[in-house]
N, C-alpha and C positions, 0 to 999 in steps of 0.2 A: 884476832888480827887477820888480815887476808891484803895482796895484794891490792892496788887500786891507782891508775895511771904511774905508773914507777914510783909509789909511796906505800910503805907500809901502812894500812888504817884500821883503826879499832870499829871491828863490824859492832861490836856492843860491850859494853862496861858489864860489873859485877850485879846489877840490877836488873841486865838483861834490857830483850829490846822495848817490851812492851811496858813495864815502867818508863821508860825514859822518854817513850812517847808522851806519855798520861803526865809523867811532870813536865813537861815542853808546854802541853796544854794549860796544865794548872799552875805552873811558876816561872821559871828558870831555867833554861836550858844553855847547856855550851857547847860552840861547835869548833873543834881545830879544823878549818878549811884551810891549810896553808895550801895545799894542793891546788886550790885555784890558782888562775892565774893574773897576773895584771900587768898593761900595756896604756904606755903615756906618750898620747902625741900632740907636739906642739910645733911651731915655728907659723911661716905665710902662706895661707893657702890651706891650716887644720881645718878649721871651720865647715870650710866648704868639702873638704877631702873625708871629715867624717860624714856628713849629711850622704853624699854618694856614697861612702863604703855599708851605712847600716839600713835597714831598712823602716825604722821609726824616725818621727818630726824632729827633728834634733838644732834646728839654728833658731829657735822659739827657749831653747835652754837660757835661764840666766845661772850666770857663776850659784854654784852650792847645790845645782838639779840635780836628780838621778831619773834616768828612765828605761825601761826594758825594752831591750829591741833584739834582729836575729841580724843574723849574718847569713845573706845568699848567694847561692850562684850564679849563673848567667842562666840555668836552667830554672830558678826560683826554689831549688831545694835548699833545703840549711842545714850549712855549715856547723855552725852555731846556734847558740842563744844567750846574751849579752848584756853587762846591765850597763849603761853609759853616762861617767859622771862629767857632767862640768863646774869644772875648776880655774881657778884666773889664772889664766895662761895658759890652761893646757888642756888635754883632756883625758880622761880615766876611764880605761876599758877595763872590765873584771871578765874574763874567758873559765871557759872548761878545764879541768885540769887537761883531760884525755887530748884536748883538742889545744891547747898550751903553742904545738911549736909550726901545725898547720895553720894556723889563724893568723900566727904572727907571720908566713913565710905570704900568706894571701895579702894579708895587709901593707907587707914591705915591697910585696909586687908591686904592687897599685899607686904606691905612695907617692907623690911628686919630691922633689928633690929641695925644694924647701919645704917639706914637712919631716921632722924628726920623730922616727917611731925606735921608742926603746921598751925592752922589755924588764919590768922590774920585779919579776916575779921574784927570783931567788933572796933580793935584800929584802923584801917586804913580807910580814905575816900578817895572817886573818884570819880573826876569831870572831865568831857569829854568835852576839847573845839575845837570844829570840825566847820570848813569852809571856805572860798578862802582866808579872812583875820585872821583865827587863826593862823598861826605863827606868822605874825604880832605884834599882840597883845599878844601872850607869849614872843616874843622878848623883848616888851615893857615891863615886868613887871620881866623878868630873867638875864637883861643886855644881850640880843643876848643869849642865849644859846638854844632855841628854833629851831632855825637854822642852827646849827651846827651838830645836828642829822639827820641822814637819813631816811626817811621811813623804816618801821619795826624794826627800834634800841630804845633801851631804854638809857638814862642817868639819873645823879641827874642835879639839878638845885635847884637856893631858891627866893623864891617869897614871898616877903612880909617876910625877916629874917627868914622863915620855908624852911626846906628840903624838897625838892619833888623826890620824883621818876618819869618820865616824860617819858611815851612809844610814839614814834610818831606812832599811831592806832587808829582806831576807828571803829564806826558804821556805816556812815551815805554815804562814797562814798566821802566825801569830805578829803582835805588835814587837819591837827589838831593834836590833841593827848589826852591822858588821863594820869591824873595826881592822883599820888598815895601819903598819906601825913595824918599827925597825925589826927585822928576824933577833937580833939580839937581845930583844927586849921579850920573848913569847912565854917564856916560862914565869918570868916574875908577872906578868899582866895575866897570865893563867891563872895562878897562884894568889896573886890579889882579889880575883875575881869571886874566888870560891871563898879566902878567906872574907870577905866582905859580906858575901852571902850570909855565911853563917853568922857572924857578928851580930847581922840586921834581924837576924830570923826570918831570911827571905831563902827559902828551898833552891837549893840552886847544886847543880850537879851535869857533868859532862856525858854528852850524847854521840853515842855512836851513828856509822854510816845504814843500819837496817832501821835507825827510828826516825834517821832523818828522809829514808826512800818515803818511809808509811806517811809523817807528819807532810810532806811537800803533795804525794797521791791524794791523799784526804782533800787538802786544802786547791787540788785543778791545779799544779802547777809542774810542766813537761820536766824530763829528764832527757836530755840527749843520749839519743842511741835507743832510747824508747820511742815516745809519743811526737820525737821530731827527731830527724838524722838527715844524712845525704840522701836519703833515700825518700825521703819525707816534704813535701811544702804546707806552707803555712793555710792553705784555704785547705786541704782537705782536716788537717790538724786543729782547725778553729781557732788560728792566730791571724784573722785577717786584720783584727783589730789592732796590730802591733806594725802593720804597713801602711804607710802614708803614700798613699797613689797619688798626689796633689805633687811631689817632687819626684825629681827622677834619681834612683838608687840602683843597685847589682840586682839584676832578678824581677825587676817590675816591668818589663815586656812581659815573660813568660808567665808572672800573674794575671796580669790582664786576660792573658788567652785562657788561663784556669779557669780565671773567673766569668769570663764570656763563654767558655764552656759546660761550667758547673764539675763539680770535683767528680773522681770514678768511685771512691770511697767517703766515708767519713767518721773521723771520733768518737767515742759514746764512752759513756761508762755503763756499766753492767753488774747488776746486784745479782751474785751467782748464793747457789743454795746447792749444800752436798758435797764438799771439795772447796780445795784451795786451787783458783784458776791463777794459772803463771804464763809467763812471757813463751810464745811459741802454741800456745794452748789454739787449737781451731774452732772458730763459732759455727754454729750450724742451725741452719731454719727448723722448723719444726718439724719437717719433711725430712733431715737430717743430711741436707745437703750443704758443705762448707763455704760459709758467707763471708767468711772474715777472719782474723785473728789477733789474738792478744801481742798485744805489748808490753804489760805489766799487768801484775794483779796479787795480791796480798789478801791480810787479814787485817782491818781496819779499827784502831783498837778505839778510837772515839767515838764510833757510830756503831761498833762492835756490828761489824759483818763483810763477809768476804766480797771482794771486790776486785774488777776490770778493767783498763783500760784497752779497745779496740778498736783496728777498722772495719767498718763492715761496708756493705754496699749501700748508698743513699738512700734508697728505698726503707730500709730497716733501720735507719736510725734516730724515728720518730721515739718519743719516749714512750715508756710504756709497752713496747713493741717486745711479744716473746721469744724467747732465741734461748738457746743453749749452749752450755761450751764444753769440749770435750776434756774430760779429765782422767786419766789410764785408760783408755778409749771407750769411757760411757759417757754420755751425754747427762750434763747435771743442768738441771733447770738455770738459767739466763734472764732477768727482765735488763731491756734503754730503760738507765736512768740520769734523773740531771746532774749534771755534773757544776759544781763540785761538791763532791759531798759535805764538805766542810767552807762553811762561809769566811775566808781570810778577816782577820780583824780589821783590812783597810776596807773592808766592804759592806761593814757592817754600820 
């Protein structure tokens, strides 16, 4: 257990991290993410008040969508990173845990006075069941309604006589979803989960916060405070695909100018050899001069090998391109490789 945005969290079960990766891949995985957060706004005027507050296509949404956008600032750094459901009448923001009470205080700034923004994190839990048999096993326990959703849609569903709101989304690269649902109800839907598992003979077993870093790294998918932050925009990080320049949002001046300028860094990943490269670590050219540096980087237990996320100067971030990073200050061989290392199941 270690702390984690003012919650206690289990960094890894009695399995440890790197099983619980490998069954995430191969079965079953649970996530207690109550720590997220979630923010619903509705009244006159939502519509158009989210379209400006996020930075992806959002009035193209029909009731039951999910789609992943960021939150920026007037500088085009982000805030955030977002997934935005709509629902009849309203709309459903899933936030950072860390970033929980600044996002809501940005969002209440901005809000006009007929849009109502409430934060319903503390009544609401959310449990994330991501893997090649999680529908499966939410079939099992929704009468099929699990399956009837499409990747990136939201519906209701009830498990175990409670109401869930059921995004099919997730973290981890793998097929699944996350389920939204009274705090009172987390341990019994915990509990039915795992015993349902085992019933069916579908593997299924709860996932700590170090298998969930590895399985989202694997699969290209940011971490805030890593591979995007305030400090960070979305063109040099390779999320321009998640900003719609066609409307106008927080922060799309100041891309424009990024992007009429061309970024000063950019992204890679990097297949290191010799060491385990970590967040802080410095990249260096072959000449051993410092290019860049890490933001993350683990041991990767599906492709079983140590792994990078950095920035480095545009020039070096062709793939292929050789570099090094430093590790107790030797220089351990670096290749740019593509990223992601692991091809998400919606991609495939």
């Amino acid at each position: 257990m270690a702390p984690f945005a003012g919650y206690d969290m289990p960094i890894s079960y009695p399995r440890g991290a790197v099983e619980e990766h490998l069954l995430c891949r191969r079965s079953v995985g649970l996530f207690d993410i109550d720590h997220m957060g979630q923010v619903e706004l509705k009244g006159g005027g939502a519509d158009e008040f989210v379209s400006g507050l996020v930075s992806a296509r959002v009035l193209d949404m029909l009731d039951g969508d999910a789609r992943y956008s960021l939150l920026l600032d007037e500088k085009g750094l982000v805030l955030d990173d977002l997934f935005v459901y709509r629902l009849p009448g309203r709309w459903w923001i899933v936030v950072n845990a860390s970033n929980r009470e600044s996002d809501l205080a940005w969002i209440r700034s901005r809000a006009p006075r007929s849009v109502t923004v409430d934060d319903r994190s503390d009544d609401t839990y959310m449990i994330a069941v991501q893997g090649p048999r999680a529908i499966e096993l939410l079939d099992a326990v929704s009468g099929g309604a699990a399956s009837s959703l499409r990747r990136f849609t939201a519906g209701e569903m009830t498990i175990g006589g409670t109401k869930v709101l059921f995004g099919r989304t997730g973290y981890t690269g793998e097929d699944g979803g996350e389920l939204f649902f009274p705090a009172s109800k987390a341990l019994e839907i915990w509990e039915l989960l795992l015993a349902e598992g085992e019933g069916r003979g579908i593997e299924t077993a709860p996932i700590g916060l170090a298998a969930r870093d590895s399985l989202r790294f694997e699969a290209g998918m940011p971490l805030h405070g890593h591979e995007i932050s305030p400090s960070i925009d979305p063109i040099e990080a390779g999320f321009k695909w998640a900003c719609d320049f066609d409307k106008d949002f927080v922060g799309r001046k100041a891309l424009e100018g990024i992007v009429a300028a061309g970024p000063a860094r950019r992204l890679v990943g990097l297949d290191v050899t010799g060491g385990v490269p970590r967040e802080g670590f410095e990249v260096l050219s072959p000449g051993g001069e410092t290019v860049g540096v890490c933001v993350a980087g683990m041991y990767c237990p599906t492709v079983r090998k140590y792994a990078a996320n950095a920035f480095v100067q545009p020039a070096l971030s062709k793939q292929g391109t050789a570099l090094a990073v430093s590790i107790r200050g030797k220089p351990r061989d670096a290749v740019v490789v593509k990223r992601p290392l692991y091809l998400p199941a919606y991609r495939r």
